[in-house]
N, C-alpha and C positions, 0 to 999 in steps of 0.2 A: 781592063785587061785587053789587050791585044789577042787578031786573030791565032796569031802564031802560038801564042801560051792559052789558047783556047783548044785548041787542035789537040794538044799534048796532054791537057789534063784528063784521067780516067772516069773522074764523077762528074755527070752534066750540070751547067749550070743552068740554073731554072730560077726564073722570078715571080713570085705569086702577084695575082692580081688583089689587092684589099677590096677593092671595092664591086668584086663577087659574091661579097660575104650577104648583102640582100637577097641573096636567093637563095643561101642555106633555108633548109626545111621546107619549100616552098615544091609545089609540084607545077610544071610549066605546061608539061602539056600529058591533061586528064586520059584524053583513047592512049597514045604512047604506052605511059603506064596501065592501065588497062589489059593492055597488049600484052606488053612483057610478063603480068603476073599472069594471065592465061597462059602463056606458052609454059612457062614455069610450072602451072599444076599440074599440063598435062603431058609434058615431055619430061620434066622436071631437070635439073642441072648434070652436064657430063660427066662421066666417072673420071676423077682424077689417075693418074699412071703415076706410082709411086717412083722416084728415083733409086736408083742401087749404086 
């Protein structure tokens, strides 16, 4: 597709990588995670604002 008909279209186009798929399930980096679930337990996640 051309840039022009790239421009114009509302839904973006995205192409997956396959060959990511070796790191599904896989933890990369241990403190990271570590990390994140600490802040989690003790801040715990943002209150969502309902829309109207």
């Amino acid at each position: 597709m051309k840039m022009k008909g790239l421009n114009k279209r509302k839904s973006p186009v995205v192409h997956i990588d396959n060959s990511l798929e070796k790191y599904k399930g896989k933890v990369l980096s241990k403190e990271k995670l570590d990390k994140a679930n600490d802040m989690l337990k003790t801040i715990g996640l943002p209150k969502s604002r309902k829309h109207t």
